[in-house]
ROPA-376262 format. One line per field, with one value per residue (C-alpha): residue in three letters; x, y, z; residue number from 1. Coordinates in Angstrom, 3 decimals, padded with zeros to 6 digits, m for minus. Each point is the difference from the previous one (the first is absolute). Last residue first. Example, Ala and Ser with C-alpha at 12.3 -4.5 7.8 and 13.67 -1.06 7.14 Angstrom:
BEGIN
r ser/ala $
x 013.670/m001.370 $
y m001.060/m003.440 $
z 007.140/000.660 $
k 2/1 $
This chain:
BEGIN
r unk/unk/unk/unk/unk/unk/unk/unk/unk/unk/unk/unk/unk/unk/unk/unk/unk/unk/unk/unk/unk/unk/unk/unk/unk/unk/unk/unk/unk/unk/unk/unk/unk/unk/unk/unk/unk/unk/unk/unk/unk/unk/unk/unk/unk/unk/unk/unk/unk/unk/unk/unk/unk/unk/unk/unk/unk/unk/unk/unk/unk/unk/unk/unk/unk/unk/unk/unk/unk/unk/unk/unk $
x 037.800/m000.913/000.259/m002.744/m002.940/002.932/001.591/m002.831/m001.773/003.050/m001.280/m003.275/000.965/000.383/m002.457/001.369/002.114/001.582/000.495/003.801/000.044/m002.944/001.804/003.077/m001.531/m001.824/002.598/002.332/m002.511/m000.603/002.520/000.484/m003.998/m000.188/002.898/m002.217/m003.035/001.355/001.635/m003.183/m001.264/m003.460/m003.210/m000.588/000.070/m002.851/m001.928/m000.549/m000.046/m003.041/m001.383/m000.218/m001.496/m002.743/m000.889/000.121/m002.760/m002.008/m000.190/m000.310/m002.948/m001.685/000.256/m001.987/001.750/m000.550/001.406/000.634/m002.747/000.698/000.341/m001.266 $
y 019.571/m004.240/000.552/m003.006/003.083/001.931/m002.564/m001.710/003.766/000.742/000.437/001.098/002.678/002.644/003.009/m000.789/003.464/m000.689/m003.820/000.324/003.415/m000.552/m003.930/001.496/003.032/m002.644/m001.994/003.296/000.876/m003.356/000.359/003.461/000.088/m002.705/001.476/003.094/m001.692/m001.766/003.054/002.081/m002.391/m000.787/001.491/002.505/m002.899/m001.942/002.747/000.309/m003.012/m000.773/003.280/m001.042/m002.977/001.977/001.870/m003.168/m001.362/002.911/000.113/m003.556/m000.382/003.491/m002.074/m003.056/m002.735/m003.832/m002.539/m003.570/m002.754/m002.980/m002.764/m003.669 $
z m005.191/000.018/m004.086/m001.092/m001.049/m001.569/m002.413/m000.966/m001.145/m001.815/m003.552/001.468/002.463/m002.423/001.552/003.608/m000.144/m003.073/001.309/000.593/001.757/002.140/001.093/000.584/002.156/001.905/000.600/001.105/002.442/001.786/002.514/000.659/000.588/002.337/001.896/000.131/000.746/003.228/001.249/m000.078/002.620/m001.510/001.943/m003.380/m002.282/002.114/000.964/m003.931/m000.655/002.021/m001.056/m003.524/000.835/001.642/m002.947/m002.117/002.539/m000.048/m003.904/m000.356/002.462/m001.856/m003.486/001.633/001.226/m000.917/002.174/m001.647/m000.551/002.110/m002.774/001.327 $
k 72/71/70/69/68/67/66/65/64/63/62/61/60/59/58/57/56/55/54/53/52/51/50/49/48/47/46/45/44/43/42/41/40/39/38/37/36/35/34/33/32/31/30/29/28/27/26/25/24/23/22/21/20/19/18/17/16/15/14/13/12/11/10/9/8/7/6/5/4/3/2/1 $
């Protein structure tokens, strides 16, 4: 027997994504500084490889393989 999933009415979405937002919010803002930073230093050359390589993500195609298996 199926259990038919939730349905939510445009209004439910709206609140809810509201109050997602505010999760993360709170969240990011109740982060030791420290930890982003070093996150930051670490990832921002990947990212800046993988922008500069993929036109900025409009070529991703040739080396989709390639990025999606890259652990960075």
């Amino acid at each position: 027997m199926l259990i038919a999933g939730p349905v939510w009415s445009a209004e439910e979405l709206r609140q809810e994504s509201l109050r997602a937002i505010e999760v993360f919010r709170r969240r990011r803002i109740e982060e030791p500084l420290e930890e982003y930073l070093e996150a930051f230093d670490l990832y921002q050359g990947h990212i800046e490889e993988l922008l500069e390589s993929t036109a900025d993500l409009s070529d991703m195609d040739s080396r989709l393989v390639e990025l999606v298996t890259d652990p960075t």
